[in-house]
Biotite code that builds the C-alpha atoms (Angstrom):
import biotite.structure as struc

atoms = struc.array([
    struc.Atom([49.020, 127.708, -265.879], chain_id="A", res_id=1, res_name="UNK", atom_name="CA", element="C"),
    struc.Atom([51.020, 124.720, -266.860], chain_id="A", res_id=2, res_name="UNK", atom_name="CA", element="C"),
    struc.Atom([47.674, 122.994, -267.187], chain_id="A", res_id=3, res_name="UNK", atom_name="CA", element="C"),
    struc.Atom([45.655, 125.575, -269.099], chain_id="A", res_id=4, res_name="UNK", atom_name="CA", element="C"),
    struc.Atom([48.988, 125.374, -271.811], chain_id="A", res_id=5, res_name="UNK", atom_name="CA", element="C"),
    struc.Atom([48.361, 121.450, -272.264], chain_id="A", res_id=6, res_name="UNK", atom_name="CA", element="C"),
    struc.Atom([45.077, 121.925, -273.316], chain_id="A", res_id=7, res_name="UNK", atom_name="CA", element="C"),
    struc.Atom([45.813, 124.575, -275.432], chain_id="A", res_id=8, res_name="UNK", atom_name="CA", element="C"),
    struc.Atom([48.561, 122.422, -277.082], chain_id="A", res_id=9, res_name="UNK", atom_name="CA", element="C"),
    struc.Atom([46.558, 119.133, -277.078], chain_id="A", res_id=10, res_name="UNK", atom_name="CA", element="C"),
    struc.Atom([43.550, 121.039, -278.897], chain_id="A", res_id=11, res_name="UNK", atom_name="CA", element="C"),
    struc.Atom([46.016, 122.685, -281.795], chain_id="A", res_id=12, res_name="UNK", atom_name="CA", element="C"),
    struc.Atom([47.738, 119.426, -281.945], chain_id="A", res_id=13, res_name="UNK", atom_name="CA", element="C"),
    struc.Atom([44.070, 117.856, -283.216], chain_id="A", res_id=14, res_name="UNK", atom_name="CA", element="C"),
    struc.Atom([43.120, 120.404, -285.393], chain_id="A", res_id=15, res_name="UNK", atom_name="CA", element="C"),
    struc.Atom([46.197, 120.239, -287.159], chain_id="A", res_id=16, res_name="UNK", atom_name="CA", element="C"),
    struc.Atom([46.169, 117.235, -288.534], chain_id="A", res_id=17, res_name="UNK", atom_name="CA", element="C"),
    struc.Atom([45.290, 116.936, -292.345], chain_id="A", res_id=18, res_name="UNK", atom_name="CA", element="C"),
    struc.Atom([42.766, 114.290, -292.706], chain_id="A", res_id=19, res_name="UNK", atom_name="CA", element="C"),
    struc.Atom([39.689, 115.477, -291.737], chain_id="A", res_id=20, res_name="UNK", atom_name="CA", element="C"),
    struc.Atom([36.165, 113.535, -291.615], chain_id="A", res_id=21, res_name="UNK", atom_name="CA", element="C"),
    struc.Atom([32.657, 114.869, -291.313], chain_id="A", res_id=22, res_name="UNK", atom_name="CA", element="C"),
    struc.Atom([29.028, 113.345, -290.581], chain_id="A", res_id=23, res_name="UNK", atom_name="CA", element="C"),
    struc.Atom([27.070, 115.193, -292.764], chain_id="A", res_id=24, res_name="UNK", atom_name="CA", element="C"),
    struc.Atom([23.551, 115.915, -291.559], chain_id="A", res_id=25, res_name="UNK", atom_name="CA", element="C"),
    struc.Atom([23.596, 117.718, -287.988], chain_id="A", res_id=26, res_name="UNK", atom_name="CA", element="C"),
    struc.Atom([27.662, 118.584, -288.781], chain_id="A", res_id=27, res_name="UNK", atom_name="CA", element="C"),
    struc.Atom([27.968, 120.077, -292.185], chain_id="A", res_id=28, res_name="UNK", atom_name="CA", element="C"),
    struc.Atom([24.352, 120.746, -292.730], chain_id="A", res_id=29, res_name="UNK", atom_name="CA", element="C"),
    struc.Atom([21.351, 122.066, -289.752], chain_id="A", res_id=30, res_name="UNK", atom_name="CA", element="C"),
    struc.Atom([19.990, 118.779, -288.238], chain_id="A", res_id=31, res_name="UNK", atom_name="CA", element="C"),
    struc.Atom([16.131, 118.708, -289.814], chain_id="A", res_id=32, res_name="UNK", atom_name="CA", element="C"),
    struc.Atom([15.733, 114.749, -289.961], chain_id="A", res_id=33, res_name="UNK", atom_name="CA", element="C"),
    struc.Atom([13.113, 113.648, -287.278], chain_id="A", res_id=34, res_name="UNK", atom_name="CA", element="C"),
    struc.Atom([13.800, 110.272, -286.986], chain_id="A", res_id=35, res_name="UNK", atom_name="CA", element="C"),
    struc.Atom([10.676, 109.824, -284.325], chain_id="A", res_id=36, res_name="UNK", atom_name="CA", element="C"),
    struc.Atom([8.280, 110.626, -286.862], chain_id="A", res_id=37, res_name="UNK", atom_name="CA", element="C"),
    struc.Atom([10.465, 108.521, -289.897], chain_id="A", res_id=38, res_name="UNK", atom_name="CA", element="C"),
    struc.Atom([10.556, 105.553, -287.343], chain_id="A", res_id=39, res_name="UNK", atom_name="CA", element="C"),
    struc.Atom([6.881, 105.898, -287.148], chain_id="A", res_id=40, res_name="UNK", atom_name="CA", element="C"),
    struc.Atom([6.634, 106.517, -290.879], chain_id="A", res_id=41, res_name="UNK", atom_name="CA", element="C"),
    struc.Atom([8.196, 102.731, -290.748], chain_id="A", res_id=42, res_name="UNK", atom_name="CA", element="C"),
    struc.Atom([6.739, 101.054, -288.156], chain_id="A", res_id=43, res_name="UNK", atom_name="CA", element="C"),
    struc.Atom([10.127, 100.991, -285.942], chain_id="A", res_id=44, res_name="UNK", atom_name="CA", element="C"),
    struc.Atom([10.085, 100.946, -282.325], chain_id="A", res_id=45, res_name="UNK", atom_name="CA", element="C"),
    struc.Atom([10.509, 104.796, -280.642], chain_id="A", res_id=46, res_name="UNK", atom_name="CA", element="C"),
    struc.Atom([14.264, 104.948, -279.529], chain_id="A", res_id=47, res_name="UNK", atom_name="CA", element="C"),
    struc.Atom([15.848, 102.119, -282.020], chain_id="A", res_id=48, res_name="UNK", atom_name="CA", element="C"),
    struc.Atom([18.544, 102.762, -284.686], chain_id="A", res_id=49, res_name="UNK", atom_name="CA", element="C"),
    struc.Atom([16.773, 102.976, -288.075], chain_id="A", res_id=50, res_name="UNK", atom_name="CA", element="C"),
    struc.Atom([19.630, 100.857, -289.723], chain_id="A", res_id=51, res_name="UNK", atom_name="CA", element="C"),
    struc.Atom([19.916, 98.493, -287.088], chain_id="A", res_id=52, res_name="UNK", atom_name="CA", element="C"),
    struc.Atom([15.863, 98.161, -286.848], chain_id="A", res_id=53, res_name="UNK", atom_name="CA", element="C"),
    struc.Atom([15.675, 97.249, -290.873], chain_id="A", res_id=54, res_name="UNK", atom_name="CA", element="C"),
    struc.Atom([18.812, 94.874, -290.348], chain_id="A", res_id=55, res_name="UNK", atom_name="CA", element="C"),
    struc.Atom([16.567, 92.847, -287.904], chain_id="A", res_id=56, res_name="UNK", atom_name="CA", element="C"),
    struc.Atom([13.614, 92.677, -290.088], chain_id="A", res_id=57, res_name="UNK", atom_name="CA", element="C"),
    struc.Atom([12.493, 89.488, -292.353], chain_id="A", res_id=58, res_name="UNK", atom_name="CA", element="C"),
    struc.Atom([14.357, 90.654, -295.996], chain_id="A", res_id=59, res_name="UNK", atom_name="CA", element="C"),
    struc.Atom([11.264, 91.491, -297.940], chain_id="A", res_id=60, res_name="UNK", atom_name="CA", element="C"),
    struc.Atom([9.978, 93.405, -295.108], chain_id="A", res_id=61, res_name="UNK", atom_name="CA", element="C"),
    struc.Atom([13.521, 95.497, -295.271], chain_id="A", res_id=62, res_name="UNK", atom_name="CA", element="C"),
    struc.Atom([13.352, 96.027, -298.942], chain_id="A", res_id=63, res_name="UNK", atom_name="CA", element="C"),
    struc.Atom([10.349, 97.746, -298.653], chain_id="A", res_id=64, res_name="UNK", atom_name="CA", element="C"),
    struc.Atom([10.943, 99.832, -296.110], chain_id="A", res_id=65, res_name="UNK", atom_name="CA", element="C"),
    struc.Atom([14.202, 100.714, -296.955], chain_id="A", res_id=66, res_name="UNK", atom_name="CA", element="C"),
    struc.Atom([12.721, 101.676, -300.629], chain_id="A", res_id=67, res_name="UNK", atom_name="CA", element="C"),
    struc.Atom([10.599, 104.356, -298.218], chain_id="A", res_id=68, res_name="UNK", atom_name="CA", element="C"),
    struc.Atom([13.669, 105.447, -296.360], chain_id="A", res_id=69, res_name="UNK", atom_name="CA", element="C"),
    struc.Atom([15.500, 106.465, -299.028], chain_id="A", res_id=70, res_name="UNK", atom_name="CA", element="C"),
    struc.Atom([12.639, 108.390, -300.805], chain_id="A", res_id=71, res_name="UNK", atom_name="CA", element="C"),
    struc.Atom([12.231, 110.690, -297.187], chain_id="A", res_id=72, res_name="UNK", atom_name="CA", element="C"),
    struc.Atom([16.426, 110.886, -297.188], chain_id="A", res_id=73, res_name="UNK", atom_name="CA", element="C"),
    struc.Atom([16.384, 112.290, -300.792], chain_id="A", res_id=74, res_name="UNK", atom_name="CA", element="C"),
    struc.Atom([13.268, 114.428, -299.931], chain_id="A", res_id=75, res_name="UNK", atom_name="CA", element="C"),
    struc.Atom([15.467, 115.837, -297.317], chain_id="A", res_id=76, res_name="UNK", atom_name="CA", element="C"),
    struc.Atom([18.280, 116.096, -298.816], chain_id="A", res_id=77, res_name="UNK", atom_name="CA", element="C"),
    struc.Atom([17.020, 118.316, -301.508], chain_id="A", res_id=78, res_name="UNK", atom_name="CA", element="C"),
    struc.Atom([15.981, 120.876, -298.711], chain_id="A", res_id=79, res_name="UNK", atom_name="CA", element="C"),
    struc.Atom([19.957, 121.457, -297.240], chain_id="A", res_id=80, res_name="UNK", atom_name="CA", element="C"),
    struc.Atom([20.988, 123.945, -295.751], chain_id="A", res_id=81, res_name="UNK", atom_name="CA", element="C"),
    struc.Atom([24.578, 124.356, -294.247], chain_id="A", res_id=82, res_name="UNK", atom_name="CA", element="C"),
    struc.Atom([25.391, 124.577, -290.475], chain_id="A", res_id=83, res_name="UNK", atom_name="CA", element="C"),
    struc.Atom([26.851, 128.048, -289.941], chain_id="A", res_id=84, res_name="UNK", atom_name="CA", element="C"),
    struc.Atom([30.294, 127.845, -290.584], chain_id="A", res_id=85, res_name="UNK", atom_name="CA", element="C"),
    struc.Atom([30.675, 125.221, -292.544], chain_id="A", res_id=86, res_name="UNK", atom_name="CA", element="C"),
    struc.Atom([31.834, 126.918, -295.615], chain_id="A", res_id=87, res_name="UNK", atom_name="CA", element="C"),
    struc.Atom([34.661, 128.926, -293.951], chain_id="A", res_id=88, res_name="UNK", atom_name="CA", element="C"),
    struc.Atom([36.064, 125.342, -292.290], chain_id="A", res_id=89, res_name="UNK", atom_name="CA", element="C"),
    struc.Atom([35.907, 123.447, -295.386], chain_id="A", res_id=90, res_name="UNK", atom_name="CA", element="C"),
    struc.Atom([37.441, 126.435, -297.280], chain_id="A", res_id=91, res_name="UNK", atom_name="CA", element="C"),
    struc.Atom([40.151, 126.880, -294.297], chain_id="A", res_id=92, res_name="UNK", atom_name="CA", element="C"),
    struc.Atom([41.061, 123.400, -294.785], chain_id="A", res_id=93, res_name="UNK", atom_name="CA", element="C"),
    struc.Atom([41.366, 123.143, -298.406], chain_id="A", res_id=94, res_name="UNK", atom_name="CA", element="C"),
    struc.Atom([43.603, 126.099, -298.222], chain_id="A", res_id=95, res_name="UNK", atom_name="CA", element="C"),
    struc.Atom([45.584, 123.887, -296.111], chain_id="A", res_id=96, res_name="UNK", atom_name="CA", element="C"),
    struc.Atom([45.504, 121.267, -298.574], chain_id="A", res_id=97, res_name="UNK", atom_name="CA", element="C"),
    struc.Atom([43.822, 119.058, -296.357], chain_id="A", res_id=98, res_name="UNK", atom_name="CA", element="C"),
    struc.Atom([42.406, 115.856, -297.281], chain_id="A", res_id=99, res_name="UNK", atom_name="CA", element="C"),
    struc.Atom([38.493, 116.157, -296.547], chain_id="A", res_id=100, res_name="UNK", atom_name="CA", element="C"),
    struc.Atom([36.139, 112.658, -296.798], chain_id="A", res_id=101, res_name="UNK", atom_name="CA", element="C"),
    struc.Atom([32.520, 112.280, -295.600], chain_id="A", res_id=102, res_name="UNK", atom_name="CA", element="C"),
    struc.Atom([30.881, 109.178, -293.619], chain_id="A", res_id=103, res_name="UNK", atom_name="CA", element="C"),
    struc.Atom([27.328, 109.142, -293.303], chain_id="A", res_id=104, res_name="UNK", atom_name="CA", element="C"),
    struc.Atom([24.799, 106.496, -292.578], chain_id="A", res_id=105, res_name="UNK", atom_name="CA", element="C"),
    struc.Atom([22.535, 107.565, -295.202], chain_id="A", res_id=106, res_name="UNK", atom_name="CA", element="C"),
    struc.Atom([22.699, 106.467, -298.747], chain_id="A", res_id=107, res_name="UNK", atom_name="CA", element="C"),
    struc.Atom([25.302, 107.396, -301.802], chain_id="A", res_id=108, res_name="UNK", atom_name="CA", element="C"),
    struc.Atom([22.370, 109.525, -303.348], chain_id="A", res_id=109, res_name="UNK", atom_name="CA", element="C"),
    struc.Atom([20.979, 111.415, -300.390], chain_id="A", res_id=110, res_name="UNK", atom_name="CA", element="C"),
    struc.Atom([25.006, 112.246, -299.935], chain_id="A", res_id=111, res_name="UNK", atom_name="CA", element="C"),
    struc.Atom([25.163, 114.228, -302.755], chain_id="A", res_id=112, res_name="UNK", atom_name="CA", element="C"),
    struc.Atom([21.944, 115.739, -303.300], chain_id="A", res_id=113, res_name="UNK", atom_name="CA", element="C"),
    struc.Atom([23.094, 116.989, -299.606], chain_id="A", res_id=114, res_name="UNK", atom_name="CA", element="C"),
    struc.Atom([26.422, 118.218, -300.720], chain_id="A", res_id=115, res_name="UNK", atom_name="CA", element="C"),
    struc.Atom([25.275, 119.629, -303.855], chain_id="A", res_id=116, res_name="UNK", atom_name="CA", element="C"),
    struc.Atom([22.418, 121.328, -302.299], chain_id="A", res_id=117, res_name="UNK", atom_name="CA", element="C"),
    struc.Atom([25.097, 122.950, -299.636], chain_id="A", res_id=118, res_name="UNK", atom_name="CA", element="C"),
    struc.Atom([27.650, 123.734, -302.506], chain_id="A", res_id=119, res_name="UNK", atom_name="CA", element="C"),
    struc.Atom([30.239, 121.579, -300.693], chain_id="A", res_id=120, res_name="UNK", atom_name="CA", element="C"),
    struc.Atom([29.827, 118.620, -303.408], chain_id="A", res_id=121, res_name="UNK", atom_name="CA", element="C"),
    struc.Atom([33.606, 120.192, -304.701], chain_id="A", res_id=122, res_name="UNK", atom_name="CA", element="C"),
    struc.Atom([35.060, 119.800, -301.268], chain_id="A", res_id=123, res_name="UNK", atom_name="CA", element="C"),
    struc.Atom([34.986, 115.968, -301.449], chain_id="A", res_id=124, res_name="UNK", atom_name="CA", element="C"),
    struc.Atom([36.226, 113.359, -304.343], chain_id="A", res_id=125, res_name="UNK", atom_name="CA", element="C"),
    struc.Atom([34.451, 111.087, -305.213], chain_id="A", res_id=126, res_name="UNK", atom_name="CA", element="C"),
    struc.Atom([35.782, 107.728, -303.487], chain_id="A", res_id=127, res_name="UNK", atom_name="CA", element="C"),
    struc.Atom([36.128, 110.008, -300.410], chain_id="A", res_id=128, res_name="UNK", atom_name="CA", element="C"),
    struc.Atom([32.176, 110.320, -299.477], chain_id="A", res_id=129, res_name="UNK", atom_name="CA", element="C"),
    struc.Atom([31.021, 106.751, -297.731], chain_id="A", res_id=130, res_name="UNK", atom_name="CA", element="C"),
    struc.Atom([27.841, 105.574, -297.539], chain_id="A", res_id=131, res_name="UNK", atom_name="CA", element="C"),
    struc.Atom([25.777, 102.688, -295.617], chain_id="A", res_id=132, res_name="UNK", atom_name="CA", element="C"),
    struc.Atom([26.642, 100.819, -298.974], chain_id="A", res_id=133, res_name="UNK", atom_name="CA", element="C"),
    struc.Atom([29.907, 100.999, -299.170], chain_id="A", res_id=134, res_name="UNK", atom_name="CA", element="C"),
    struc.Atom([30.957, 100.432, -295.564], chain_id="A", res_id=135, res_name="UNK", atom_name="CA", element="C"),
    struc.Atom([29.246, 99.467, -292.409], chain_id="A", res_id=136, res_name="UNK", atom_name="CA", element="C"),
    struc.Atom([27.546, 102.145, -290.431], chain_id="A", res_id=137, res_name="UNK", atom_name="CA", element="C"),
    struc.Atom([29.001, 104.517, -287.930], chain_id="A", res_id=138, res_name="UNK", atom_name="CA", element="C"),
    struc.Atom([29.436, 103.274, -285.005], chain_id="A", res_id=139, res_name="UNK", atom_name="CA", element="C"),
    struc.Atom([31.356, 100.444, -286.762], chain_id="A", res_id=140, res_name="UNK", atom_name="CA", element="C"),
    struc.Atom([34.668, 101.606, -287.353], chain_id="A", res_id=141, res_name="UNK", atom_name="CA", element="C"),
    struc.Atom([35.194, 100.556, -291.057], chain_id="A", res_id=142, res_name="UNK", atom_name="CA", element="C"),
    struc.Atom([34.078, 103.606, -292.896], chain_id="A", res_id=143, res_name="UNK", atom_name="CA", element="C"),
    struc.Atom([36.550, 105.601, -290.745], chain_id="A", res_id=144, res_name="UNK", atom_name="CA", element="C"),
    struc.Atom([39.361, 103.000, -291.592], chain_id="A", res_id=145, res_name="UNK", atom_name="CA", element="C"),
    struc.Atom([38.662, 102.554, -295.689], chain_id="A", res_id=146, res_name="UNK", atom_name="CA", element="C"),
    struc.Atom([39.242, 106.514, -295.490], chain_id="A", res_id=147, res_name="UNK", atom_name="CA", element="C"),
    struc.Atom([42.607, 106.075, -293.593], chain_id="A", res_id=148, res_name="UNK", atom_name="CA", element="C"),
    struc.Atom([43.781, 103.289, -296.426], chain_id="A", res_id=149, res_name="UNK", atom_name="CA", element="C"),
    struc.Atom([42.536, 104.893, -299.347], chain_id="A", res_id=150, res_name="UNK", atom_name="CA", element="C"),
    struc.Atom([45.164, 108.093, -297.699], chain_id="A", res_id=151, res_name="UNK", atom_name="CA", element="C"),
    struc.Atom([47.444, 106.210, -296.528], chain_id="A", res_id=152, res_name="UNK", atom_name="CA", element="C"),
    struc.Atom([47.988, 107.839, -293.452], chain_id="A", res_id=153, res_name="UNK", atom_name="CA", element="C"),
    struc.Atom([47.771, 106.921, -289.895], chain_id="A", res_id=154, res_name="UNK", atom_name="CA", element="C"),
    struc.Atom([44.866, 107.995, -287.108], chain_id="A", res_id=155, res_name="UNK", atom_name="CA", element="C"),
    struc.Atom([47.410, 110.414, -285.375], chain_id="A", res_id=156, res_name="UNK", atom_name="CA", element="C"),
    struc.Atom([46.673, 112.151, -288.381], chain_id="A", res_id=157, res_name="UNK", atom_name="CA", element="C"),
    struc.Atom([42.908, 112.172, -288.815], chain_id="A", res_id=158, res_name="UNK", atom_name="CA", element="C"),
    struc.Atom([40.060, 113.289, -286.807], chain_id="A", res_id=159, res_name="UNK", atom_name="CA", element="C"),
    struc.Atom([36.008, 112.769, -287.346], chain_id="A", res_id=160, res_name="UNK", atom_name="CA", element="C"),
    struc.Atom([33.864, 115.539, -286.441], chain_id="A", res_id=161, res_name="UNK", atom_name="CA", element="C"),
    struc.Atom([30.290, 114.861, -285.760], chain_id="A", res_id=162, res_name="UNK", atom_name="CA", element="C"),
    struc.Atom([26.902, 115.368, -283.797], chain_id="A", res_id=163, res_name="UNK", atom_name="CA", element="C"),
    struc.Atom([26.034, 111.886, -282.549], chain_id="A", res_id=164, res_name="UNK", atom_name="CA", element="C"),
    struc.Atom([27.284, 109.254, -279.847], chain_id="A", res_id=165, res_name="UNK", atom_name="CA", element="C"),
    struc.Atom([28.165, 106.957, -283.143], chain_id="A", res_id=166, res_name="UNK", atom_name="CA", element="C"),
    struc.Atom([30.362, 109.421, -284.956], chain_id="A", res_id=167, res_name="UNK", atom_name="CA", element="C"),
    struc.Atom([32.654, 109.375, -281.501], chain_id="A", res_id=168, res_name="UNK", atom_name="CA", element="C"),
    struc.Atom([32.396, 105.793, -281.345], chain_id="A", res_id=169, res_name="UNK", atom_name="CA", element="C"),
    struc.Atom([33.377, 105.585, -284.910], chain_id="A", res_id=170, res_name="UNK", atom_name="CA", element="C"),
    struc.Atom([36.553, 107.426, -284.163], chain_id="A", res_id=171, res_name="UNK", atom_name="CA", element="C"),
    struc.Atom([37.225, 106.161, -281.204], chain_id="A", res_id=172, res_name="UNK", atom_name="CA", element="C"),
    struc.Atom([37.496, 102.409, -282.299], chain_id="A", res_id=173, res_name="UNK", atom_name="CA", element="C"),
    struc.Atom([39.310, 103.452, -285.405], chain_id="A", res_id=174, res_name="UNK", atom_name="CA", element="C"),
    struc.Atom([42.253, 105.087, -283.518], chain_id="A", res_id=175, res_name="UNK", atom_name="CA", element="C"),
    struc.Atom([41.236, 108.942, -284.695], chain_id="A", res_id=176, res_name="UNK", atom_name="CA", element="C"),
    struc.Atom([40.503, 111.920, -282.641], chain_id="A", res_id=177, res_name="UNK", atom_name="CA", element="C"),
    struc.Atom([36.739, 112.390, -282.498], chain_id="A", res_id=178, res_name="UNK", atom_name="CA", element="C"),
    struc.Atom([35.119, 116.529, -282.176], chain_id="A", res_id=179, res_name="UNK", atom_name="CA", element="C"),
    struc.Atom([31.603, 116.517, -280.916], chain_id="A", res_id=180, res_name="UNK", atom_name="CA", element="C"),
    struc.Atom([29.813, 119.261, -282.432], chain_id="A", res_id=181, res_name="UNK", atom_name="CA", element="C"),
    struc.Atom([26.575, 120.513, -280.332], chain_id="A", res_id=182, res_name="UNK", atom_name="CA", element="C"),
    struc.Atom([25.060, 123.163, -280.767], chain_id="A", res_id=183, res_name="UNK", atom_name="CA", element="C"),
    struc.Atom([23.254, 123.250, -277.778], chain_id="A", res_id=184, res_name="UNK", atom_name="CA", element="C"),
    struc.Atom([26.259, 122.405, -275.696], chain_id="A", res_id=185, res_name="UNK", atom_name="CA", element="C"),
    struc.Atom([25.061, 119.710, -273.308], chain_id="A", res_id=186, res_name="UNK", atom_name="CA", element="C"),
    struc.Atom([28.035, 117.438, -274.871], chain_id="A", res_id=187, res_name="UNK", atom_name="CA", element="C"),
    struc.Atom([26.448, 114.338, -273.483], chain_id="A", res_id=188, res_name="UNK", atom_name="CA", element="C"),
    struc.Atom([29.034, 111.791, -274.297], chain_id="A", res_id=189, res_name="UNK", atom_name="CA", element="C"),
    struc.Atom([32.141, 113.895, -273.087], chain_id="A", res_id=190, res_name="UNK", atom_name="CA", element="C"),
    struc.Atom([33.809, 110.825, -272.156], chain_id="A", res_id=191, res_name="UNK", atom_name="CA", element="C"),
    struc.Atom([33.663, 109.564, -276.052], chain_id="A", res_id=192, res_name="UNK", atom_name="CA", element="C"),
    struc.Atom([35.277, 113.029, -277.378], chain_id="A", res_id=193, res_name="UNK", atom_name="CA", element="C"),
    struc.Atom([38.358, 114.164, -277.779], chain_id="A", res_id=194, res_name="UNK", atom_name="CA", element="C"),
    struc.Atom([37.119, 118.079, -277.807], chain_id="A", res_id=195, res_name="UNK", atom_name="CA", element="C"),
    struc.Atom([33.833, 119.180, -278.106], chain_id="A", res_id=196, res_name="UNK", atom_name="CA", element="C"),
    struc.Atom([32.730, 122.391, -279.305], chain_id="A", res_id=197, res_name="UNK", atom_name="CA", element="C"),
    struc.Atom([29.257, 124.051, -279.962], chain_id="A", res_id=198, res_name="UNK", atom_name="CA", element="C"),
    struc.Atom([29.754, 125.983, -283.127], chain_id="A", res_id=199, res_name="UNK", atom_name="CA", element="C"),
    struc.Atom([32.065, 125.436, -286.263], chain_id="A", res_id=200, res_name="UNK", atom_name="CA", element="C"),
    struc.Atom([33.508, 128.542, -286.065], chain_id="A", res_id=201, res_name="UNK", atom_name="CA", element="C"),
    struc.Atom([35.492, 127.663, -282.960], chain_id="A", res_id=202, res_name="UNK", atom_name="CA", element="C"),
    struc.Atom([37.590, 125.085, -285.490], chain_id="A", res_id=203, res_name="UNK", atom_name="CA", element="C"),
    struc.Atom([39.028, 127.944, -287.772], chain_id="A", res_id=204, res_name="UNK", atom_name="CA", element="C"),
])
């Protein structure tokens, strides 16, 4: 009994804390992206991080396919739809007057168009939604820790909720709980989350 009451207090102990961060695609919105078929669309090697791939390439080569990355982002992006959920938690917490910032690896535009195509684009100020050009991409920690600066306010009082390995990481290297979100519920990186849950309802 004892046991099953830590839990319960560890888990309300995360989710009330009042800086909250989000991945975007796969978290806020229903994972479409296949990135097999966009690595193929760029000649990158089944199984390798897009970013990372592009950062390894000869520059001109990178220009131009990042040019053709952001065009299938944006094409995306325009097609949003939000994870079930997702309104009710990011109305829940603005009731609470939480402070709500977004850290994606895709670009400043395809973050919006996402956010506006949602109708969570109010949710989120301006210098609070981070992009692969204005940090360095999840899993480096630096997005995670620009957010906790421009707050001020410490990572016992911010968490970053997200559907891949490098949102965890993120966290985890920043000093912030991390929540996997998977809808499936195989959780495969249980050891790199701080609570995992498979649908956004189970946050409210």
């Amino acid at each position: 009994m004892s046991s099953t009451r830590s839990l319960v207090t560890d888990v309300n102990t995360i989710l009330s804390r009042r800086h909250w961060i989000f991945d975007m695609d796969g978290t806020l919105t229903v994972a479409v992206h296949d990135f097999d078929a966009i690595r193929r669309e760029l000649d990158i090697q089944s199984g390798v991080p897009i970013l990372e791939a592009l950062e390894a390439m000869p520059v001109d080569e990178a220009a131009i396919k990042r040019e053709k990355l952001d065009a299938i982002e944006l094409e995306i992006a325009a097609e949003s739809t939000p994870m079930p959920g997702a309104a009710d938690l990011l109305n829940a917490l603005s009731e609470r007057d939480c402070r709500l910032g977004i850290l994606t690896r895709n670009t400043e535009d395809s973050a919006r168009v996402t956010l506006r195509a949602c109708g969570f684009d109010h949710h989120f100020d301006t210098q609070d939604i981070l992009h692969r050009d204005s940090c360095a991409p999840k899993p480096e920690p630096d997005g995670v820790i620009k957010l906790l600066t421009q707050w001020n306010t410490r990572g016992d009082d911010a968490l970053i909720l997200g559907d891949y390995l490098f949102d965890l990481q993120a966290g985890r290297r920043a000093g912030v709980a991390s929540i996997h979100l998977d809808t499936s519920g195989a959780f495969p990186w249980p050891h790199e989350a701080d609570l995992c849950v498979q649908a956004l309802e189970q946050l409210i």
